[in-house]
N, C-alpha and C positions, 0 to 999 in steps of 0.2 A: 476581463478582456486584455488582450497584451495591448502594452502601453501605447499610444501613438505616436505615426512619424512624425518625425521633427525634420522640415528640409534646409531650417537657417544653417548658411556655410558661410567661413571668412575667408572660402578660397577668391581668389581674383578671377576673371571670368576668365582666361585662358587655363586654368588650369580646371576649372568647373566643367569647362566643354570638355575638357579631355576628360573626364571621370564618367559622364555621361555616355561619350563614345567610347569608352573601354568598359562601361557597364553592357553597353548594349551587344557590343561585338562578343562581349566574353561570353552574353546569354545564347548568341547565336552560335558562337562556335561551340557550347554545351554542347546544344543540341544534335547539333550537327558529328560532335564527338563518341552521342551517344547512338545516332545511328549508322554509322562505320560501323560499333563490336555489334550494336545487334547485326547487320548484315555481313560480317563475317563469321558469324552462328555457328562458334566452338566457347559460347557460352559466353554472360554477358554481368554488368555488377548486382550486386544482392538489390538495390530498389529497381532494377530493371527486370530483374528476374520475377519478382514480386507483378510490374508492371504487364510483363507479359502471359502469368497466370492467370490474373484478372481479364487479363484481352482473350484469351484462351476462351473462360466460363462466360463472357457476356458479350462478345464479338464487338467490342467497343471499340474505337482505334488509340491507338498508342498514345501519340499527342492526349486524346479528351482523357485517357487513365491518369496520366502525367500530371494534369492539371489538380482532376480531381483528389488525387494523392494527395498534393500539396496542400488542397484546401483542408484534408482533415488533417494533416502534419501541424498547420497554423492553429488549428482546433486544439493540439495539443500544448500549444503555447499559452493557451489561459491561465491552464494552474500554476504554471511554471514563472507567469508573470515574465514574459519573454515581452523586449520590444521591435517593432516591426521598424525596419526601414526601409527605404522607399527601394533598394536594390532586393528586399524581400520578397516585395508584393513582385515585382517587375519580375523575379526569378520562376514565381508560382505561375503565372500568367504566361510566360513568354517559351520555355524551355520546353515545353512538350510541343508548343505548334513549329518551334526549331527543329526540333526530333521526329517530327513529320513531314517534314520539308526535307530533311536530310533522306528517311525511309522515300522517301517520294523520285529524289534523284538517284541515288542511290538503287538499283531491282535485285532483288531477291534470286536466290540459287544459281551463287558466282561459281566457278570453278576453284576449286578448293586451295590452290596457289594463290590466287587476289585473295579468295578469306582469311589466309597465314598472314598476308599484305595488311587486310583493312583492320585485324586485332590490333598490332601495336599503333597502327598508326591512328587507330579511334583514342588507343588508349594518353597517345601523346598529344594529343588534339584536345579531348577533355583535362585534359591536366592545364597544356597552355590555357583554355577557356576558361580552370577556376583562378588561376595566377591573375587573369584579365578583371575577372569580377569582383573577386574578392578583393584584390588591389584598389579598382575603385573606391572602395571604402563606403557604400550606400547600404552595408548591412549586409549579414549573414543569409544563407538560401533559408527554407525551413526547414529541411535534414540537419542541415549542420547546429543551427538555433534548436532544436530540438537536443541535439546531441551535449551543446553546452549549457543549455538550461537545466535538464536532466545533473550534469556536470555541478552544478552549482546549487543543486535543492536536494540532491543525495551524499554528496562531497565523494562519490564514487571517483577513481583515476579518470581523467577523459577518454583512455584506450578501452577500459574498461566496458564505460557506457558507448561507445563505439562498436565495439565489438557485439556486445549484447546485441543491438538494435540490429546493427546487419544480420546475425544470424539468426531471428525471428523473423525477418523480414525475408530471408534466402529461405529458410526454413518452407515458411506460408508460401512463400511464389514455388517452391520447387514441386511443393503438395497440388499446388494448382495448375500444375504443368510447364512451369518458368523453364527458360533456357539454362541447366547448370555445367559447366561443363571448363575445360582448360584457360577457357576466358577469362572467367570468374577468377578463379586460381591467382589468372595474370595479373587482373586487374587490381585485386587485395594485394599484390606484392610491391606492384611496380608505382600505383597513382601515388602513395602519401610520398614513398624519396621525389618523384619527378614535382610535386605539388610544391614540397620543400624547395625546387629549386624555380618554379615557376612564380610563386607567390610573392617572393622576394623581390624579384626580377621584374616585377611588373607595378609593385607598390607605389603610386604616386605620393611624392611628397609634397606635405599640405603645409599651411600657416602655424605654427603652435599658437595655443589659444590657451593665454594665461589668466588665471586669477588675480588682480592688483592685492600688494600685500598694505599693510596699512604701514605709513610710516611712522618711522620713532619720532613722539612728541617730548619735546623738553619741557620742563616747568614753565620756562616764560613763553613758552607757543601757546599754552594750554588753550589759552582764551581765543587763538587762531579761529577763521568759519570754514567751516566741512567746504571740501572741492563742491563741485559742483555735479550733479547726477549726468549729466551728457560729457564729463569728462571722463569717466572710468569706463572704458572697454568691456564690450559684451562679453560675458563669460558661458553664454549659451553655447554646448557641442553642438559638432557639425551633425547634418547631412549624415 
């Protein structure tokens, strides 16, 4: 099973709150990122394409694919000895009823000028969105945990195993009738530079959380008594 969350943090709680609210904001504006390119339909990213293939063969709605994806994505995290954290499960869960909520305001068969409009600007939207999430620090989605785990039990480059995934993934949605098209294209160019500059940009910074090192004993300390167990500082990672 991939390992359990762990939620102890030695953030102070002003900055705990903000990680929470830039967790949740970053998962809603995903979403919401991700239904701008689908409704500007000049083609959409490789797991969305995938997403709407499956919607295509079992007329299920977007959102319930969304979810279920993730659940077998996580499924894939067993062998890999992936660990969950709590911005993981909340990504799986939360991100496709975002992307149905966005499809929902959002109507279908705009006039082809708004759709030129709603490409870049989904695609700037979902990029702000992972700078927000991932910045929180509550753990990787399960795409990306899948993509580093892979990363770390094959020692493959990251782009590598990146690349792979997306294009089995664009592959199978396109065979199932996924949206492929200039979007797609866009989206593989443009999200890792803008991610690059959104993730930085958005990183909360946290407490360092050090290991105590043991001090230098002289001869005549030897016989000194051990500190006390409630005086060395937690060395449990965050959150």
């Amino acid at each position: 099973m991939p390992r359990s969350i762990r939620f102890a943090s030695p953030d102070p709680t002003p900055v705990l709150v903000r990680r929470f609210v830039q967790l949740f904001v970053g998962l809603l504006f995903y979403g919401i990122g991700i239904a701008l390119i689908v409704r500007g339909e000049l083609g959409v990213a490789p797991w969305d394409v995938l997403t709407q293939g499956i919607a295509k063969q079992t007329n299920l709605g977007f959102g319930l694919i969304t979810v279920i994806l993730s659940g077998i994505v996580l499924l894939l995290w067993i062998p890999l000895r992936q660990r969950l954290g709590f911005g993981t499960v909340m990504n799986a869960l939360l991100v496709g009823p975002a992307a149905d909520l966005g499809l929902w305001l959002i109507p279908p068969g705009l006039d082809l000028w708004v759709r030129v409009l709603l490409l870049p600007a989904g695609i700037v939207v979902l990029a702000i969105a992972t700078g927000l999430y991932i910045g929180a620090h509550f753990g990787p989605g399960p795409r990306d945990g899948l993509m580093t785990g892979l990363h770390r039990v094959t020692g493959w480059k990251i782009w590598i195993v990146r690349t792979g995934i997306e294009l089995v993934v664009l592959a199978v949605g396109w065979a199932l009738g996924g949206n492929v098209g200039i979007g797609t294209v866009a989206f593989a160019l443009l999200v890792g530079p803008l991610c690059g500059i959104t993730i930085p940009m958005f990183a909360i910074k946290r407490p360092a959380v050090t290991t105590p090192t043991e001090p230098n004993v002289e001869p005549a300390d030897a016989a000194a008594p051990a500190p006390s167990v409630a005086s060395v500082p937690s060395a449990e990672p965050a959150a």
